[in-house]
C-alpha positions in Angstrom: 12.5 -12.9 42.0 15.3 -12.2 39.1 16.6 -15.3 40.1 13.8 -17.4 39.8 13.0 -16.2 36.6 16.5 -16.7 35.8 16.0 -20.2 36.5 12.3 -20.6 34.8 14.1 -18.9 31.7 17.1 -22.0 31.5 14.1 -24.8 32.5 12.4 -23.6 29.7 15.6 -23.6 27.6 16.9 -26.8 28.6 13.3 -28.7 27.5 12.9 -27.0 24.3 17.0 -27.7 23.2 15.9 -31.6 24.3 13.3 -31.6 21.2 14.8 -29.2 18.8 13.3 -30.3 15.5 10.3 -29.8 17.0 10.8 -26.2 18.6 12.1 -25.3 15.3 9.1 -26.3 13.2 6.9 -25.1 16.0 8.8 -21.7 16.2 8.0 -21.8 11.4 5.1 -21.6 12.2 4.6 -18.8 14.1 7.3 -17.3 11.6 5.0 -17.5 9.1 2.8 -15.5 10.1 4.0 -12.8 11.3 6.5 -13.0 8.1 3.6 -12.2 6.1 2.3 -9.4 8.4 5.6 -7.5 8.6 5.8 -7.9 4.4 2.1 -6.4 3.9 2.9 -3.7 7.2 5.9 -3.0 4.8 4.4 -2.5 1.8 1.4 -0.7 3.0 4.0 2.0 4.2 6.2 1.8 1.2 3.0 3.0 -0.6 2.0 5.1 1.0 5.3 6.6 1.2 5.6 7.1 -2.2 2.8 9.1 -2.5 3.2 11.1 0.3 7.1 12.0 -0.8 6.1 12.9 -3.9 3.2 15.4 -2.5 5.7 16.3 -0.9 8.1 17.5 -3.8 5.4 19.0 -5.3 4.8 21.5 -2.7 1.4 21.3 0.1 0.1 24.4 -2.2 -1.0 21.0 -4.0 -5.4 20.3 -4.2 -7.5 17.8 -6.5 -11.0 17.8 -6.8 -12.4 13.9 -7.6 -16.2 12.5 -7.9 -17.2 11.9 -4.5 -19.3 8.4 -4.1 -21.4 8.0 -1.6 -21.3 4.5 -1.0 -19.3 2.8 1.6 -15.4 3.6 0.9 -14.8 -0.3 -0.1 -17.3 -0.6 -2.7 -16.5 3.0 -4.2 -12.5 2.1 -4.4 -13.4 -1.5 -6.2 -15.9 0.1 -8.6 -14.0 2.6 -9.3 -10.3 1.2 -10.2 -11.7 -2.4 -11.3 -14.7 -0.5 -13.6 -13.6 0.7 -17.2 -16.5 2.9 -17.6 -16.2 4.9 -14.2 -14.9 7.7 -15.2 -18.4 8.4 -17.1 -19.3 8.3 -13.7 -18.1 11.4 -12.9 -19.9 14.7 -12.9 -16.6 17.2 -13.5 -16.7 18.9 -16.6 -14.4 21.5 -18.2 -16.7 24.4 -17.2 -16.1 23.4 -13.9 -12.1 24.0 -14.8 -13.1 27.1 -15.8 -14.9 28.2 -12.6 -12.1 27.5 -10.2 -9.4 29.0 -12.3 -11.4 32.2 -11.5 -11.1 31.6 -7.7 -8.8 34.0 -5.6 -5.6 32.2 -4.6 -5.7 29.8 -7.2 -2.6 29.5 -9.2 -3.4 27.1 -11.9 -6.0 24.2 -12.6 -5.6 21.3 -15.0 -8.2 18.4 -15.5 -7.1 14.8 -15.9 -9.1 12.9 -18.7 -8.1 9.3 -19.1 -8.9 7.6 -22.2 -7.7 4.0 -23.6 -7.0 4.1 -27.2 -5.3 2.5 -30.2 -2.0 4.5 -30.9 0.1 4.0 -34.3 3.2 4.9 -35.7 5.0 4.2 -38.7 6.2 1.3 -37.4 4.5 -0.1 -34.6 0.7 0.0 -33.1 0.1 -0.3 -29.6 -3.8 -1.3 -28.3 -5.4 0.3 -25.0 -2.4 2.8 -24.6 -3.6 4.9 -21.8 -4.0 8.7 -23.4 -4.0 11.8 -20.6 -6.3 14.9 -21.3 -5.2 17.7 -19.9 -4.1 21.4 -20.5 -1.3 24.1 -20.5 -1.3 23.9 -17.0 -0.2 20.7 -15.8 3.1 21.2 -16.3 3.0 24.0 -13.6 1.5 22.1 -11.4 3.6 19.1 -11.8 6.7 19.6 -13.7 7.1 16.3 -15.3 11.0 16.0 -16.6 11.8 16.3 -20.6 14.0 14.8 -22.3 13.8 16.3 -25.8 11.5 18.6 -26.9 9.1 20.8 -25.1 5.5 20.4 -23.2 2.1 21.5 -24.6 2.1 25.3 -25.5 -0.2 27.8 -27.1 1.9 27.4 -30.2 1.9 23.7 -30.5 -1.3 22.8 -28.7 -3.8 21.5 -31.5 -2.5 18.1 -32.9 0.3 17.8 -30.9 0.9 15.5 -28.0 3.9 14.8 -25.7 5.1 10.9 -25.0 6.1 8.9 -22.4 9.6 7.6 -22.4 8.9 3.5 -22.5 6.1 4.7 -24.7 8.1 6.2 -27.0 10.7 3.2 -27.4 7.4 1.1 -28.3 6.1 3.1 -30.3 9.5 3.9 -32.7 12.3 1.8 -31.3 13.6 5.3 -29.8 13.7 8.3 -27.9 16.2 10.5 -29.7 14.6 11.2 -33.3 11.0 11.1 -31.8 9.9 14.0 -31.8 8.5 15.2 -34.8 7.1 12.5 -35.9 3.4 11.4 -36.0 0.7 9.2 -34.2 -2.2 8.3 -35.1 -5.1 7.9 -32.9 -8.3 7.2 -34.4 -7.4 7.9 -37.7 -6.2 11.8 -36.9 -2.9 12.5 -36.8 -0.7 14.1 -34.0 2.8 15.6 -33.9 4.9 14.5 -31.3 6.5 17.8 -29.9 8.1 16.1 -26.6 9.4 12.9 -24.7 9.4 12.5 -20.8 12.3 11.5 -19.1 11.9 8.3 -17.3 10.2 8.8 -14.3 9.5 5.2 -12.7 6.6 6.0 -10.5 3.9 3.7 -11.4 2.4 4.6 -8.0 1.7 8.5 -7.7 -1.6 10.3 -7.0 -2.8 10.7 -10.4 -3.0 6.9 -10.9 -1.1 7.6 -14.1 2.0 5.4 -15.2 3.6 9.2 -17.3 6.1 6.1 -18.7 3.3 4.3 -20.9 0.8 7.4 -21.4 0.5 10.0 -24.6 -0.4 13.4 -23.2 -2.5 15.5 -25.5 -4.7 18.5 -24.8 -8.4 18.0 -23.7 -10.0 19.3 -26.1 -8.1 17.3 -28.7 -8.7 14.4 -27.1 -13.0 15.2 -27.4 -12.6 15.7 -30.7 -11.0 12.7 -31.3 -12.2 10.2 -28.6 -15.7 11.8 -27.5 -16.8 13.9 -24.3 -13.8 13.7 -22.3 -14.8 11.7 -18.8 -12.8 14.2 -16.4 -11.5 11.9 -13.4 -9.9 14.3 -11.4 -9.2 18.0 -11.3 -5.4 19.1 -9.4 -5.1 22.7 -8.5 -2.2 24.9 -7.2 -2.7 27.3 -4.6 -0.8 31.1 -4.6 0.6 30.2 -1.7 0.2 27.6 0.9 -1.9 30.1 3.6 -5.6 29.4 4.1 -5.8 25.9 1.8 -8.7 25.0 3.6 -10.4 28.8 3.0 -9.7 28.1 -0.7 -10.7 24.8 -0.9 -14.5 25.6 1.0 -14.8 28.3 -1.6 -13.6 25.7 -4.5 -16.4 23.6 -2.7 -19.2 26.4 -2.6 -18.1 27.4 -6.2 -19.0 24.3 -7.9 -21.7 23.3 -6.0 -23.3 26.9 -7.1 -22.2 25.9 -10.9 -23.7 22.2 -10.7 -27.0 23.8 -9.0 -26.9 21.6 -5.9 -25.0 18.6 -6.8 -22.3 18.4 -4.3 -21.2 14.9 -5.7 -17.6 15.6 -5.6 -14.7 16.5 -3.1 -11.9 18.5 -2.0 -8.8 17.1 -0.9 -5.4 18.5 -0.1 -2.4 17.7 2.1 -2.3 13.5 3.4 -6.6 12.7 2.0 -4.9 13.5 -1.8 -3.5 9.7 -1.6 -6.3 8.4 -2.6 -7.2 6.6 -5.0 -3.5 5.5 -5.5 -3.4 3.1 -2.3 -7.1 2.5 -2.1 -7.5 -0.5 -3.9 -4.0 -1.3 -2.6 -5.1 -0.7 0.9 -8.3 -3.3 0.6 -6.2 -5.9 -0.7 -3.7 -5.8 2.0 -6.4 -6.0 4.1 -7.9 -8.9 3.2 -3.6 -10.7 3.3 -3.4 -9.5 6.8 -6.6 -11.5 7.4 -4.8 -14.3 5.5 -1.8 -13.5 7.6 -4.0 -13.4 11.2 -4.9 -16.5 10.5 -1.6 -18.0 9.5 -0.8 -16.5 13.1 -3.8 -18.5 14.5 -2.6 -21.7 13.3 0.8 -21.1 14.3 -0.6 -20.5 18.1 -2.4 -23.6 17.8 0.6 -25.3 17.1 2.2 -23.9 20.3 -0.9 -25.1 22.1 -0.5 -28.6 21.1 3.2 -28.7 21.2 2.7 -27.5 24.9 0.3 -29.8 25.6 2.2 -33.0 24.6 5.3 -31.6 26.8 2.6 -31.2 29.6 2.4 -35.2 28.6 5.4 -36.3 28.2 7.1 -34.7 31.6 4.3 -35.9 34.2 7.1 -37.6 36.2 9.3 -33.8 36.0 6.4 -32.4 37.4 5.8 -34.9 40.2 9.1 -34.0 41.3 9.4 -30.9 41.2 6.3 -30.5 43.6 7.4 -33.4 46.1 10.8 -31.3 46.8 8.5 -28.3 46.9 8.0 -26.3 44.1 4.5 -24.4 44.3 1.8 -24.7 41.5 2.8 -21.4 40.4 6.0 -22.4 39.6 5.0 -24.7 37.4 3.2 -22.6 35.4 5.6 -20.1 34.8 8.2 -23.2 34.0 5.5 -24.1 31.0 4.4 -20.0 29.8 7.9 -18.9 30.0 8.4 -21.9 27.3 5.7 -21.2 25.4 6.9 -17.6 25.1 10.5 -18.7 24.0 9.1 -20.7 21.4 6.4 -17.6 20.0 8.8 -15.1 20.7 11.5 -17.4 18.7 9.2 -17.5 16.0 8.5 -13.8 16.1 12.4 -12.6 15.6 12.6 -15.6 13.1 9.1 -14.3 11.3 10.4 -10.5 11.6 14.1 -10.9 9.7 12.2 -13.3 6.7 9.7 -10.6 6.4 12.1 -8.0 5.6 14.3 -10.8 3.7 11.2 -10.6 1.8 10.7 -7.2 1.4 14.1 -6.8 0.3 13.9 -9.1 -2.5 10.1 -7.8 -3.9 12.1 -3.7 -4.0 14.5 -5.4 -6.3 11.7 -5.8 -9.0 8.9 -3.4 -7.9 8.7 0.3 -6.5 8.1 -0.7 -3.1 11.7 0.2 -0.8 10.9 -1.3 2.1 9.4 0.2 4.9 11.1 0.3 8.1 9.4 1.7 11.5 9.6 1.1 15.2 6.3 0.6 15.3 6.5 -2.5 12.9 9.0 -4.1 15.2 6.6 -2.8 18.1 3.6 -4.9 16.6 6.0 -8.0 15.8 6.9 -8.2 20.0 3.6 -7.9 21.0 1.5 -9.9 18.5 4.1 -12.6 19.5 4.2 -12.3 23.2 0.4 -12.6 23.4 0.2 -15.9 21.2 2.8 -17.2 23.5 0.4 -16.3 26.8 -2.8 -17.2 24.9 -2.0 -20.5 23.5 0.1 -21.3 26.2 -1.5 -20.0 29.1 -3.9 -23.4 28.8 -0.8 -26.0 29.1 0.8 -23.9 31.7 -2.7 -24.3 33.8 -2.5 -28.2 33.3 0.9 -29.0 33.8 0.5 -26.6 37.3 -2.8 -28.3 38.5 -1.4 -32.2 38.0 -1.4 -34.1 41.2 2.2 -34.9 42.7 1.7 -38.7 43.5 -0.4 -39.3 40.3 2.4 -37.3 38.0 4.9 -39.6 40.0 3.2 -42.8 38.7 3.8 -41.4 35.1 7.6 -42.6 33.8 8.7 -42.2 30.1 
């Protein structure tokens, strides 16, 4: 048996060196494919990577509270990260801080109120700079690195607010003398008391870039910008024991404060991703679709490349049966050739995939994402286009008739 697939194995070699500009294009397009579904594969776990590591650095005493929607998951990402006004949407309010501050075994709460607003300094203005409302305790919660200055505090907390590092280079040329200075945001001025340190993580769990966004205190940023929408609430536990007792109480607490209206949720540990990959997660969706049906095309290809060998060796086949070979092996001559060529394609589709991958973490966040599993999908996906698409071919070459596929010469 090793032997004769041995031999199948250099059969199938032999024909597809005979035609090689034609294996090769038929082996791109099966690369293709599964090119683009190892660089969306990649990129899905990149993201979600990111988010998860950085959870992780926190600490898993990490919760959020965020509007719960009760439409399908699809329609509630897209509304709410394509929608400018969803955050009115949202039925949090700073009362609500209030009441789960007062919880046992919680640490500290900060609400996150996102606003878009004109921002100028003595030198530059910036239009729909994203503005964070928040309080005292957010740095606790997630110590975000300084470079100069300090964070909110009871001292400095009215008309102060703390920038973000490529913000700060817009908005005065400079990071070093910044703070001190003044902002103005709808005609009221603000002292700048600090600057973040770079932080490059466009991608996190807040859905906050911290690099392009002015931090101010919530209540500030009523006054100045009108109710503040809160779009999500993060809490830090005493210690990491009984999250989910603390987060059924968080649960029973508000529902008690909003008289019934349970339209919000509890996450902690891995559901806290969300919304940072959501919309993320739907658009790589709807490529892999793209992708499967690259793959489908590519099969095809091997269909028809298999069929026209099927044609164009009639006389081989004659042969072969008159000295004796069985129907059978016939048609593991033609599948084992059809395999060579997807499986071809699929190490060929696998390394431009990560060439790809490679070259997009050069100018985005996203390292690429490397996993067994990938590599896993990759041999299988391309074994079973090579036995679907060429299963068909192998079944016609195997049921010709000897003296008729004799009559055939090229």
């Amino acid at each position: 048996m090793p032997l004769l697939l041995k031999t199948h194995y250099k059969l199938a070699r032999t024909a597809i060196k005979e035609h090689r500009t034609r294996s090769f294009l038929t082996c791109l397009g099966i690369a293709i494919g599964v090119a683009s579904i190892i660089l969306i594969l990649s990129l899905m776990g990149s993201v979600s990577n990111l988010v998860k590591t950085e959870i992780s650095e926190l600490g898993n005493d990490l919760m959020v509270v965020r509007p719960n929607h009760t439409k399908d998951t699809v329609s509630s990402i897209v509304e709410e990260l394509t929608t400018s006004q969803s955050f009115q949407k949202s039925n949090l309010t700073t009362s609500d801080v209030d009441a789960i501050s007062k919880i046992e075994g919680v640490a500290a709460v900060a609400p996150i109120a996102v606003s878009t607003n004109t921002i100028a300094s003595e030198k530059n203005t910036l239009p729909s700079t994203t503005v964070l409302g928040t309080n005292l305790d957010f740095i606790k919660i997630e110590p975000l690195p300084l470079r100069f200055g300090a964070f909110l505090s009871e001292k400095n907390e009215e008309k102060s607010v703390v920038l973000g590092h490529t913000l700060s280079l817009a908005l005065f040329n400079t990071i070093n003398s910044t703070v001190g200075k003044t902002v103005t945001i709808m005609g009221e001025k603000y002292m700048v008391v600090g600057v973040l340190d770079q932080i490059n993580k466009t991608i996190n769990f807040d859905n906050i870039d911290f690099d392009n966004a002015l931090i101010m205190d919530i209540e500030s940023l009523s006054q100045t910008s009108g109710p503040a929408q809160i779009q999500q609430i993060n809490i830090k536990a005493a210690n990491t024991d009984g999250m989910a007792s603390i987060a059924d109480n968080i649960t029973k607490t508000l529902t008690e404060q909003k008289h019934g209206d349970d339209n919000f949720k509890v996450s902690y540990g891995d559901d806290i991703t969300h919304p940072a990959s959501g919309l993320f997660n739907i658009i790589s969706g709807m490529l892999t679709t793209v992708a499967a049906i690259s793959l489908l095309v590519g099969g095809i290809g091997v269909m028809n490349i298999m069929l026209v060998s099927v044609a164009e060796r009639n006389h081989e086949i004659g042969i072969r049966k008159a000295v004796g070979a069985s129907s059978r092996n016939i048609l593991m001559q033609f599948l084992f050739e059809s395999l060579i060529l997807s499986i071809s394609g699929g190490i060929l589709g696998l390394m431009l995939g990560y060439a790809f991958a490679f070259l997009l973490s050069t100018i985005t966040p996203f390292a690429p994402f490397i996993s067994w599993q990938i590599v896993a999908v990759t041999l299988v996906t391309t074994i079973a286009v090579g036995v679907i698409f060429g299963i068909y071919p192998a079944i016609k070459a195997a049921s010709r008739n000897p003296i008729e596929s004799l009559k055939h010469y090229r």
